[in-house]
C-alpha positions as CSV (number, residue, x, y, z in Angstrom):
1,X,-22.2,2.3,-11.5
2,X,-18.9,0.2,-11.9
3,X,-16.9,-0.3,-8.8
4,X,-13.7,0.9,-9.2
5,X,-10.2,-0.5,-7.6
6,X,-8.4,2.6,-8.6
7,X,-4.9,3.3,-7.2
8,X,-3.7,6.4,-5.7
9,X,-0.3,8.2,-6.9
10,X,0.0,4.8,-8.8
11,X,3.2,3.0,-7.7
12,X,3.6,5.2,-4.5
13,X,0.9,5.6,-2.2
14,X,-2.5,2.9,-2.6
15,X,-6.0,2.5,-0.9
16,X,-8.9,0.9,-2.8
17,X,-12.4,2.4,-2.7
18,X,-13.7,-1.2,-2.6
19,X,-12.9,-4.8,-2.3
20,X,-12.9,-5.7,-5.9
21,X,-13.9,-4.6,-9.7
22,X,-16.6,-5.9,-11.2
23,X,-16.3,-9.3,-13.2
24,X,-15.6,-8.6,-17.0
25,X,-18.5,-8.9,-19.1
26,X,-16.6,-11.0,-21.7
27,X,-14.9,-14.1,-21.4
28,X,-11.8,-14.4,-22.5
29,X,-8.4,-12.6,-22.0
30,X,-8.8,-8.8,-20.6
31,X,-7.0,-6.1,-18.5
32,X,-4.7,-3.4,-18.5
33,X,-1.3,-1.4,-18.8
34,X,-0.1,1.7,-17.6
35,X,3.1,3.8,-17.3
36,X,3.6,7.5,-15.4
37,X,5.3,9.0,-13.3
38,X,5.4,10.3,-9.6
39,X,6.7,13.7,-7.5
40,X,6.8,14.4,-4.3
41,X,8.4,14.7,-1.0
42,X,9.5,11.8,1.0
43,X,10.9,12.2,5.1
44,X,12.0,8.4,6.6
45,X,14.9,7.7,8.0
46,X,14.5,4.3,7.4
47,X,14.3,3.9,3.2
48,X,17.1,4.2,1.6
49,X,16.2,3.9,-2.4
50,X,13.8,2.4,-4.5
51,X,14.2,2.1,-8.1
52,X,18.4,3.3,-7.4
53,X,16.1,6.6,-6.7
54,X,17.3,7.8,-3.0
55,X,14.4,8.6,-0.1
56,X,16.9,9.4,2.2
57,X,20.7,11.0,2.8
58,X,23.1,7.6,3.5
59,X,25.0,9.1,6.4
60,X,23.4,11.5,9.8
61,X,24.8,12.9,12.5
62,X,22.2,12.5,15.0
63,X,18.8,11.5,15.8
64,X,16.0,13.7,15.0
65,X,13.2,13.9,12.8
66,X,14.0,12.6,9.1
67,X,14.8,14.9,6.6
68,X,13.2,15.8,3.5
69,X,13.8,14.3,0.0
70,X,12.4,15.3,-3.3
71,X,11.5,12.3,-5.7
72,X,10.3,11.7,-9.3
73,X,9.9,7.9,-10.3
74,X,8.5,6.2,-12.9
75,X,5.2,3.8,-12.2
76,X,4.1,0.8,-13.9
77,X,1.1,-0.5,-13.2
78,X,-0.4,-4.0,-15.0
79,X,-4.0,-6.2,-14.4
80,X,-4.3,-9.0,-17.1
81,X,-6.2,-12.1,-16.7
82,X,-8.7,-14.4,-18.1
83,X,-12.7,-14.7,-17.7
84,X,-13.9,-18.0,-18.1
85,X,-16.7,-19.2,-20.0
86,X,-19.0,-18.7,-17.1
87,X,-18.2,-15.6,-16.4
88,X,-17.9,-15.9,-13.1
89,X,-14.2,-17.6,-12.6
90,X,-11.1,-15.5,-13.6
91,X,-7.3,-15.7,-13.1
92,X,-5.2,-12.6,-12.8
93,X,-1.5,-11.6,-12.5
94,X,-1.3,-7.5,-11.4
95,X,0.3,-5.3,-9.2
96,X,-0.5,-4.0,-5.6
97,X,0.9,-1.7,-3.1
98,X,0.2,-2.6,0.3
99,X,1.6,0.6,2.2
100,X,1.3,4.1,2.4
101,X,4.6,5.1,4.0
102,X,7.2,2.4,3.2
103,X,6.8,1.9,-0.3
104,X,6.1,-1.8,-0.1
105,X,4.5,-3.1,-3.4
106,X,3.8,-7.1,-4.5
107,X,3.0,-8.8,-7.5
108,X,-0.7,-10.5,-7.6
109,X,-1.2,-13.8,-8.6
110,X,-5.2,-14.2,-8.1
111,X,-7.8,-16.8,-8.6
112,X,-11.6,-15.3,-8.3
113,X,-15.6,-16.9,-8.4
114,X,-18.6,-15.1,-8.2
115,X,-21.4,-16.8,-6.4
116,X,-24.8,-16.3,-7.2
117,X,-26.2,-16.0,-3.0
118,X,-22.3,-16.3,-0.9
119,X,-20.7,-13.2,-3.2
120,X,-17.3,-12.7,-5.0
121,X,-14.5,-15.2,-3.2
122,X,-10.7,-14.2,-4.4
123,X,-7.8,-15.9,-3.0
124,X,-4.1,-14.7,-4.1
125,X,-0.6,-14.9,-3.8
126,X,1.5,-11.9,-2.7
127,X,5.2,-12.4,-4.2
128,X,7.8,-9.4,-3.8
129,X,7.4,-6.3,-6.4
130,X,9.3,-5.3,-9.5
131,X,10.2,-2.0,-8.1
132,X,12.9,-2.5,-6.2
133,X,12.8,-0.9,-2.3
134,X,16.1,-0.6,-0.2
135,X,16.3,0.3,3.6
136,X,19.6,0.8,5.8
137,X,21.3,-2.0,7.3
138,X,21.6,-0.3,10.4
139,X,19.6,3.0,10.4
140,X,20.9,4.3,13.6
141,X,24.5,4.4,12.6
142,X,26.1,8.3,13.0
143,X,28.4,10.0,11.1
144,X,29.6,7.8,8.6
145,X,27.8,6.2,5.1
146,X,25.3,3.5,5.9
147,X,24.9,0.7,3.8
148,X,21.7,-0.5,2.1
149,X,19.9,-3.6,2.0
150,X,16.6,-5.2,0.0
151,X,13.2,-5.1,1.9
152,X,11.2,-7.6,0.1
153,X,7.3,-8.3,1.3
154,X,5.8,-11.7,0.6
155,X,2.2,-13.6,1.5
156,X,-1.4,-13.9,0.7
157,X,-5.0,-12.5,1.0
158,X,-8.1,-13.3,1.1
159,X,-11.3,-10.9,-0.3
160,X,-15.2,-11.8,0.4
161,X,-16.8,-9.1,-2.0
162,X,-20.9,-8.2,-1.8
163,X,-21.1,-10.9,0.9
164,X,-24.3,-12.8,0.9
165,X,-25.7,-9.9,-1.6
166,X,-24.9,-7.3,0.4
167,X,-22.1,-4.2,0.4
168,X,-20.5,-6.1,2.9
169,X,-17.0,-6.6,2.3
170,X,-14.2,-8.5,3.9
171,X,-10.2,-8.5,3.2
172,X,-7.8,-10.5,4.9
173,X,-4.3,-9.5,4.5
174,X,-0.7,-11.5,5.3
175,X,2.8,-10.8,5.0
176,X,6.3,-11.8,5.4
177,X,8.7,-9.0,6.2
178,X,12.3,-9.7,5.0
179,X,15.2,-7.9,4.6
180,X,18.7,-9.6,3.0
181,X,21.0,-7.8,6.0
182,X,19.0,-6.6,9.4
183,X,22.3,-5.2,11.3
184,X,19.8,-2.6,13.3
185,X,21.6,-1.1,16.1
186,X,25.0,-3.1,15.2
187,X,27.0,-0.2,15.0
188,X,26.1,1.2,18.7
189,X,27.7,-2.0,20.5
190,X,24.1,-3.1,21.7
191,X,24.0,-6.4,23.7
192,X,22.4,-8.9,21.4
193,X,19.3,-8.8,23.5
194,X,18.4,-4.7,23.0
195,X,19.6,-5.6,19.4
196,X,17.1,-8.1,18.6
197,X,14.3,-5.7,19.8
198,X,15.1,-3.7,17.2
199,X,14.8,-6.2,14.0
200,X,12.5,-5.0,11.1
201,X,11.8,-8.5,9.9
202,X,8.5,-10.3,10.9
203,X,4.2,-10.8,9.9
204,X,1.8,-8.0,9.0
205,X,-1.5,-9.1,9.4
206,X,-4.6,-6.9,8.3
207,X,-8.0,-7.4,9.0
208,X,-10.5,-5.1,7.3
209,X,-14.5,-4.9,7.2
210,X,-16.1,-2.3,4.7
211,X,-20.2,-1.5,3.0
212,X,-20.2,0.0,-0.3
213,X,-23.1,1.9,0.2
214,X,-24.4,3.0,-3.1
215,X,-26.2,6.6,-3.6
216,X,-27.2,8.9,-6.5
217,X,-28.6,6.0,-9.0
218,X,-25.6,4.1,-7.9
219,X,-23.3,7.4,-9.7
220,X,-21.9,7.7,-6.1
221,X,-20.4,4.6,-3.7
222,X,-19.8,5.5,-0.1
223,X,-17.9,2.9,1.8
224,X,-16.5,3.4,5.5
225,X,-14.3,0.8,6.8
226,X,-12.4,-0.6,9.9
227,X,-9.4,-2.7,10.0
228,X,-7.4,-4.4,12.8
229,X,-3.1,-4.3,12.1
230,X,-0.8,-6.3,13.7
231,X,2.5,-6.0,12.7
232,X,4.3,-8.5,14.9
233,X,7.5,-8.4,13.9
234,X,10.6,-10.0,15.3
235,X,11.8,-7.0,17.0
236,X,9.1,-6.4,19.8
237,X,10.5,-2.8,20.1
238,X,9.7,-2.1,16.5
239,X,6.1,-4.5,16.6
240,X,2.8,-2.6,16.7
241,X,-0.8,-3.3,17.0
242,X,-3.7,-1.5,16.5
243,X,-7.1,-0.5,14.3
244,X,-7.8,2.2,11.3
245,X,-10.6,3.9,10.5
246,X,-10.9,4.7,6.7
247,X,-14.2,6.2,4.1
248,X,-13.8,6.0,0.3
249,X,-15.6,7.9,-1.9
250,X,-16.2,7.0,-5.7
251,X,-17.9,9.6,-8.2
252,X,-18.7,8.4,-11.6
253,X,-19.4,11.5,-14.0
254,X,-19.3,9.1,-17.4
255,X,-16.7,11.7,-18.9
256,X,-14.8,11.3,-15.6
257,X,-14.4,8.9,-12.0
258,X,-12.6,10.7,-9.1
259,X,-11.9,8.7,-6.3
260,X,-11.1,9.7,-2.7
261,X,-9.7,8.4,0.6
262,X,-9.0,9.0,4.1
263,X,-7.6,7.0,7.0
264,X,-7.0,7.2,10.0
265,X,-4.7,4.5,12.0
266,X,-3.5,4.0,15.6
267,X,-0.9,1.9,16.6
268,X,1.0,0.9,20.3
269,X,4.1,-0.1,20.3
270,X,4.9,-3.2,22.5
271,X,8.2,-3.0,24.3
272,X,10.5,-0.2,24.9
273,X,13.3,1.0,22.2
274,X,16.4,0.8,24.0
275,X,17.8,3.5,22.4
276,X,14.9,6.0,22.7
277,X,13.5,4.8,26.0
278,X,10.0,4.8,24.5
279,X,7.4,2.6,22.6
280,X,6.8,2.9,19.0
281,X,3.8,4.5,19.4
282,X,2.2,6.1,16.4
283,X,-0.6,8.0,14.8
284,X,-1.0,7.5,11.2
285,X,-2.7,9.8,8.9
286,X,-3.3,9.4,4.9
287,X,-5.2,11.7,2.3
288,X,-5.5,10.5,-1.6
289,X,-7.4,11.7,-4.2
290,X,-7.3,10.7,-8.1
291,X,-9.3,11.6,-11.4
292,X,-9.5,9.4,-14.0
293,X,-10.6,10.0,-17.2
294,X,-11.9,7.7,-20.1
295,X,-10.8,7.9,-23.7
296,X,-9.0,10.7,-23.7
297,X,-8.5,12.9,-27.4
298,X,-11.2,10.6,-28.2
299,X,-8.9,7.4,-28.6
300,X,-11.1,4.2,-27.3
301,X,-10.1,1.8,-24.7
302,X,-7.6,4.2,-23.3
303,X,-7.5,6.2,-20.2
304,X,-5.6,9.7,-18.4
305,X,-5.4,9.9,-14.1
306,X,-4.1,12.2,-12.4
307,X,-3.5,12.1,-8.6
308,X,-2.3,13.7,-5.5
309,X,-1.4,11.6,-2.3
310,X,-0.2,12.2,1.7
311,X,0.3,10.4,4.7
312,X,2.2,11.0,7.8
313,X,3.2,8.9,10.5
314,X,3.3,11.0,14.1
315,X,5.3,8.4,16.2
316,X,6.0,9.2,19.6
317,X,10.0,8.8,19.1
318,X,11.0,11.2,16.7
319,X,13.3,9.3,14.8
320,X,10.5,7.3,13.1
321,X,8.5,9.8,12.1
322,X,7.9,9.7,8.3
323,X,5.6,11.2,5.9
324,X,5.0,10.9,1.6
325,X,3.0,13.8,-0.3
326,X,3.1,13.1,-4.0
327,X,1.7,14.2,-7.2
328,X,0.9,11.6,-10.0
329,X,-0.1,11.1,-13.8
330,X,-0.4,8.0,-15.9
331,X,-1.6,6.8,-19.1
332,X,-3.1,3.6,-19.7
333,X,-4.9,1.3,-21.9
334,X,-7.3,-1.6,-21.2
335,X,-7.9,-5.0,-22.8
């Protein structure tokens, strides 16, 4: 069975059932395009807009639970590189989205080998994504219009596929978080100390271990995985550390591949919120599920998904609560 990288509610939600694809068979150039589009419901008080598409009202009156928005957006999703002559070297540029809540998406710029005994090595570059994400300045300004600002992601990561022959996989993740205008907590006369605590900008790190196991004459691939999350971020009253717990499951039918995940994640705050009085605790929970299927009306090389996507964050302090649920369809072709 081929080992599929497939994402989930395209550009809006994203887990991969494993580390990697497998190699192309051919040398030479090869990869693919897709377009669709996206619905759901988003709840942050945090995001402001992505694509000029809002996820959020620009003015509130106090603090409570976000409330809900209803989205469609378009996706485009890309993966074109080249295969060497050995077929074991290839060069990529794609897309990736990194997070299942705040929309954060990066443009891949890869370089892969396959060993024969040490496994499949990938190193790449993470630059900030084509879709354009906006958060508030100052998200905890009341009753009057808050002003937006770009969040832009940035960094690298590191992938150790079939290690040592084996469904052992390893992914190490890092990212810079920056927005153009952090003015959190500004408009509530905070001392400069207690406002500090509350900047957005900082490092994500992710560690993750995963098997694929394979089952069913390889037409199945199990793989549980555990990942360590640091997001130390300049604010120590919005930084969080913690683990998730996550299981993928591929199925491929021939006529059709359908791909699920779950995940679990808990994170502890570090220092209080001065407004709130607590710390950002939170318990993270994401679903995804998507069907692909291959040459579709019988035209060759192309291909039909169809997905449906949610997570929730249950953070101790209300106010950062969030959650996504969204339905997706795409068509692409490959290369």
């Amino acid at each position: 069975m081929k080992k599929l990288a497939l994402s989930l509610a395209v550009s809006t939600l994203a887990m991969s059932a494993s580390a990697m694809d497998e190699m192309p068979k051919e040398a030479g150039f090869s990869g693919f395009l897709a377009v669709g589009a996206a619905g759901g419901s988003v709840e942050s008080n945090f995001l402001a807009e992505i694509l000029s598409i809002d996820l959020s009202n620009n003015d509130i009156y106090y603090y409570d639970s976000p409330d809900q928005t209803d989205i469609i957006i378009p996706s485009f999703d890309y993966n074109l590189g080249y295969t060497f002559a050995n077929k074991k070297t290839r060069i990529y540029a794609g897309t990736a989205v990194e997070d299942s809540l705040d929309f954060s998406t990066n443009t891949v710029l890869a370089v892969r080998h396959d060993f024969d005994s040490l496994g499949n090595i990938e190193l790449a570059g993470l630059a900030p994504g084509v879709a354009k994400l906006e958060v508030w300045e100052d998200p905890y300004q009341l009753g009057s219009n808050r002003s937006s600002t770009e969040r832009t992601t940035s960094g690298g990561r590191l992938t150790w596929d079939k290690m040592f022959g084996t469904g052992l996989e390893f992914i190490a993740n890092v990212r810079k978080v920056d927005l153009d205008h952090e003015r959190s907590g500004e408009s509530l006369g905070l001392s400069a100390e207690d406002q500090k605590l509350l900047d957005r900008e900082g490092d994500v790190t992710r560690i993750e271990l995963g098997y694929a196991f394979n089952c069913m004459d390889n037409d199945l691939v199990v793989r549980p995985s555990a990942a360590y999350i640091d997001r130390d971020l300049d604010g120590k009253a919005m930084a969080q550390d913690g683990y998730e717990l996550g299981v993928s499951f591929v199925y491929d039918a021939g006529s059709y591949t359908w791909l699920n995940r779950a995940a679990y994640q808990s994170l502890d705050g570090d220092k209080v919120n001065p407004i709130f009085n607590e710390k950002n605790n939170a318990d993270i929970y994401v679903l995804a599920s998507e069907l692909r299927i291959p040459d579709p009306f019988g035209w060759e090389r192309w291909f039909t998904t169809v997905g449906v996507s949610w997570g929730e964050n249950q953070a101790d302090i209300d106010f950062n609560k969030s959650s996504v649920a969204m339905f997706s369809a795409r068509i692409g072709r490959s290369f």
